[in-house]
Each structure stands twice: as structure tokens, then as C-alpha cells.
C-alpha positions in Angstrom: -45.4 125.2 26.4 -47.1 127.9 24.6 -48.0 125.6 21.0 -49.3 122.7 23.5 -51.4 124.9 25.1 -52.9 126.7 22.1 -53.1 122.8 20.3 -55.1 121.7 23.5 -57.6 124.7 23.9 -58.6 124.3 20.3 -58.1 120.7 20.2 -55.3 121.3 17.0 -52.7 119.2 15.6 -50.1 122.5 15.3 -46.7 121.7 13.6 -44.6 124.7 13.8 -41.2 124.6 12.0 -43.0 123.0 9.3 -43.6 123.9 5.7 -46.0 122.9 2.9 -44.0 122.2 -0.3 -46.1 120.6 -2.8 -50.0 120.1 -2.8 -51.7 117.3 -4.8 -55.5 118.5 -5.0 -56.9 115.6 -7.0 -55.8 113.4 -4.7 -56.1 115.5 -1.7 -52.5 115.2 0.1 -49.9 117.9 0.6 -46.1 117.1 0.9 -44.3 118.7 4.0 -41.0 119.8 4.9 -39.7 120.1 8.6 -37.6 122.5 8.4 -35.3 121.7 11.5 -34.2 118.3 10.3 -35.1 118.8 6.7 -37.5 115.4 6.7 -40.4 115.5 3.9 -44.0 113.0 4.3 -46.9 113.4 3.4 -50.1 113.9 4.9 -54.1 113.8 3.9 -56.8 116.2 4.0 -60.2 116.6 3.5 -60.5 120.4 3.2 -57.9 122.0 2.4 -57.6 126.1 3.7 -54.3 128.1 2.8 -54.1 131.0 5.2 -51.0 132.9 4.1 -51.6 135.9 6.8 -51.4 139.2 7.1 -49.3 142.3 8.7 -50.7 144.2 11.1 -51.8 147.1 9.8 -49.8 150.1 11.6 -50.4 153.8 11.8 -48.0 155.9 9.3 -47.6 158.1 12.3 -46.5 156.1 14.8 -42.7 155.5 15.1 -40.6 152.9 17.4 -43.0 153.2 20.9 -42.3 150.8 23.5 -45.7 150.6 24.5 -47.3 149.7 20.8 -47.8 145.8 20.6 -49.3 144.0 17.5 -50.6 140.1 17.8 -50.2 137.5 14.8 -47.9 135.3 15.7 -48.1 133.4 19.5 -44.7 135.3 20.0 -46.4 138.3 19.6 -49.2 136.9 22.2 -46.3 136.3 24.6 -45.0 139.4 24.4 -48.5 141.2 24.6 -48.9 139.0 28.1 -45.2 140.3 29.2 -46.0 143.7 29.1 -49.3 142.8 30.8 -47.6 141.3 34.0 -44.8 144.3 33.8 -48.0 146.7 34.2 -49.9 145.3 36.7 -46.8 144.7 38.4 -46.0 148.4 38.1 -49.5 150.0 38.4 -50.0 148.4 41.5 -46.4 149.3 43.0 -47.5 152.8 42.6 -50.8 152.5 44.7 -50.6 152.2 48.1 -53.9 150.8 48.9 -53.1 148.2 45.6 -56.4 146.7 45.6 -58.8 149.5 47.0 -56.9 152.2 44.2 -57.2 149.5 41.2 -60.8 149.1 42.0 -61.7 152.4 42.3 -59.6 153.3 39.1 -61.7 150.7 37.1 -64.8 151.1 38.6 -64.2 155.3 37.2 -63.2 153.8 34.1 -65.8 151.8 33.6 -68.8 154.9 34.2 -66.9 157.8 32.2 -68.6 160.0 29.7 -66.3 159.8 26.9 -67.1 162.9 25.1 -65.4 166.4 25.9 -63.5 165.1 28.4 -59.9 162.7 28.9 -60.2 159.0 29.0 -58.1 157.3 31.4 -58.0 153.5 30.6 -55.5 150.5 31.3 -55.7 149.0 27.6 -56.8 150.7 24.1 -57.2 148.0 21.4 -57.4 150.2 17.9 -59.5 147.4 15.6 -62.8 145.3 16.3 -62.1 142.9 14.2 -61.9 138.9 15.4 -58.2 139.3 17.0 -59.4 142.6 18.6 -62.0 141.0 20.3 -59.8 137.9 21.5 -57.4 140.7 23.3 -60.3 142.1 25.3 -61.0 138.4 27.0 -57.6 138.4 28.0 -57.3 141.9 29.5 -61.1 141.7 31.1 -59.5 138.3 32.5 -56.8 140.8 34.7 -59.4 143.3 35.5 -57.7 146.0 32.7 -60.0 148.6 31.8 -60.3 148.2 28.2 -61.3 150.8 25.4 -61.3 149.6 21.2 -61.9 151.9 18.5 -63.1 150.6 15.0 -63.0 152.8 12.3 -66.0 151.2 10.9 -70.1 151.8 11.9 -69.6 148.8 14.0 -67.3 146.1 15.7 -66.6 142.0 13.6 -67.3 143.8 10.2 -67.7 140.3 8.3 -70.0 139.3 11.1 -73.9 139.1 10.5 -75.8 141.4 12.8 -77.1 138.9 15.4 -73.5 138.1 16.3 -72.2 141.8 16.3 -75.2 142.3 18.6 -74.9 139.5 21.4 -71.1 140.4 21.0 -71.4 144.2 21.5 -74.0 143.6 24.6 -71.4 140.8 26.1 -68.7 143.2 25.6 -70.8 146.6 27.3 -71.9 143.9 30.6 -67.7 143.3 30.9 -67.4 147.5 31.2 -65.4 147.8 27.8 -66.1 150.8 26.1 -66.5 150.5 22.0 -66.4 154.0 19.8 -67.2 153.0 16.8 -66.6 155.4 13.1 -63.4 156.6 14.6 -59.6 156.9 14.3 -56.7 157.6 16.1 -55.3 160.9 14.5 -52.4 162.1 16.8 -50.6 160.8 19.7 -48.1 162.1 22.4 -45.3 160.0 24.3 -43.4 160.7 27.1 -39.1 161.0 27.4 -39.2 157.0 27.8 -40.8 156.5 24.5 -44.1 155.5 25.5 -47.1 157.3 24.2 -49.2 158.6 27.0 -52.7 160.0 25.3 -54.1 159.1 22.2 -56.3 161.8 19.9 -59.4 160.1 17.8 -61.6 161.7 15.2 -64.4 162.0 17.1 -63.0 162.2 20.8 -60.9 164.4 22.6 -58.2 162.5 24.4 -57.7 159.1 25.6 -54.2 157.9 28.0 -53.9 154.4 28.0 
């Protein structure tokens, strides 16, 4: 079970189907809902923190690619590790030496000269923000060469500089390659709907 998991990893009390309907702030209790049986209670806090999220911010260019995955939600993770076991699964069918041609590819990968050139890389993360960063554990974890762009001068932008440091250091020793002050500007896809390369503002062409 996906929420068990996540609840024990971060030691969390998650209740999903659940919603927050009234908040007392004096006395520092919230009322909520379960939405499957419709059952109220109430429960205590200390702090209280209202994240009300996000969308995943998504290229105006970019149309209905099958290839294109976003992560908020832990369906979206689940998905994200689908397509993960679908291309390993594939990538290696196509090698015949499965384990000698995947090492070689990412050990290429891994000492490229981005610049003037194509990249050829398993995974391209477009953000270096906190949920950026968690995707690269998981993809480093499956040996998938990784490239992120961030279209700011560096990666966690609300991080203070000692972190962005040890970060961008851990992240160079694990062979993921970070271009920083760029953009993806153009793309191509192939008859399946898939995008093949990818064109940035300050590189030529990378193919995930």
C-alpha cells in the first residue's frame, strides 16, 4: 500500500479521503470530514500548516505526449514508477548484451560534453526545485542517467547556499548532469507521440 508506505518512511499519520471543514484557532482543533462515510471528529494541533498545493507548471508548447509525466499527487509517483519499469523493461529488450550495453550507455552518459553536441540521456527532469531533486534519487536508484535543467542561476532556489552546495556536489558524485539558467524552447516527438529530443536555450539538443 502506497499511503502506508509513504506514512512509514516519514513516520506520518496520512488520512486520505479526508477533508478539513471547520478550524477553531483559538482553541487549536480542526473539525474533519471523511468523505467516504461522511463521519465528522475532531482533532488537536499544535501547529497548524495549510498546504493548499499547486499545478505543475507545464510548457505552453507541449501538447498530449505520452512520455511527459508530472508528480504531486502519490498517483502521479505511481505512474512516474510505471513508466520507469515499462523502460527498463524495454531499453533492455533492445540490447543484446542487457547489462554490458546499459553500462556502457551510462557510463557515455555520464562523461559527455554537453555543449555543441546531442545529449543522449535516460531521464530529463525540467525544474530543481525540492520535488525535482526527490525524482533524481529515484531514477539514480535504477541506474537512469539523469539530466535537470533549472531555469534559474542555480538548483533548490529557496535554499541557502551551504545546502545548494553539498546538494549540487552529491548530485555531480551520482553522474547527474545540472544546466542551470536554461529552458526548454522546442521539442520533437516521434509517430507514437513521444517526444524524442528536447531544444534548451543554451544547448543544442538533448533525447531523453
Amino acid at each position: 500500500n502506497s499511503v502506508e508506505s509513504f506514512s512509514k518512511r516519514f513516520n506520518l499519520n496520512i488520512k486520505i479521503m479526508h477533508e478539513v471543514v471547520n478550524i477553531n484557532p483559538k482553541d487549536k482543533f480542526v473539525i474533519v470530514k471523511n468523505n467516504e462515510n461522511g463521519e465528522e471528529f475532531k482533532d488537536a494541533f499544535d501547529y497548524l500548516i495549510i498546504t493548499t498545493g499547486t499545478n505543475p507548471a507545464r510548457l505552453p508548447f507541449f501538447k498530449n505526449e505520452t512520455n511527459i509525466c508530472v508528480l504531486k499527487t502519490i498517483d502521479d509517483a505511481l505512474i512516474i514508477r510505471d513508466y520507469i519499469d515499462v523502460y527498463m523493461r524495454e531499453y533492455t529488450n533492445n540490447n543484446e548484451n542487457n547489462e554490458a550495453a546499459i553500462k556502457e550507455s551510462l557510463a557515455k552518459n555520464k562523461t559527455c560534453n554537453f555543449y555543441d553536441e546531442k545529449i543522449d540521456v535516460n531521464m530529463l527532469i525540467a525544474g530543481a526545485g525540492f520535488i525535482g531533486l526527490e525524482l533524481i534519487e529515484a531514477f539514480a536508484e535504477r541506474n537512469l542517467s539523469t539530466v535537470i535543467i533549472e531555469k534559474t542561476g542555480q538548483i533548490l532556489p529557496n535554499f541557502d547556499s551551504e545546502v545548494i552546495d553539498y546538494a549540487e556536489d552529491y548530485l555531480e558524485k551520482k553522474g547527474v548532469k545540472i544546466l542551470k539558467n536554461c529552458t526548454i524552447t522546442d521539442y520533437a516527438s516521434d509517430d507514437n507521440n513521444k517526444i524524442v529530443s528536447v531544444k534548451t536555450s543554451d544547448c543544442n539538443e538533448i533525447s531523453p
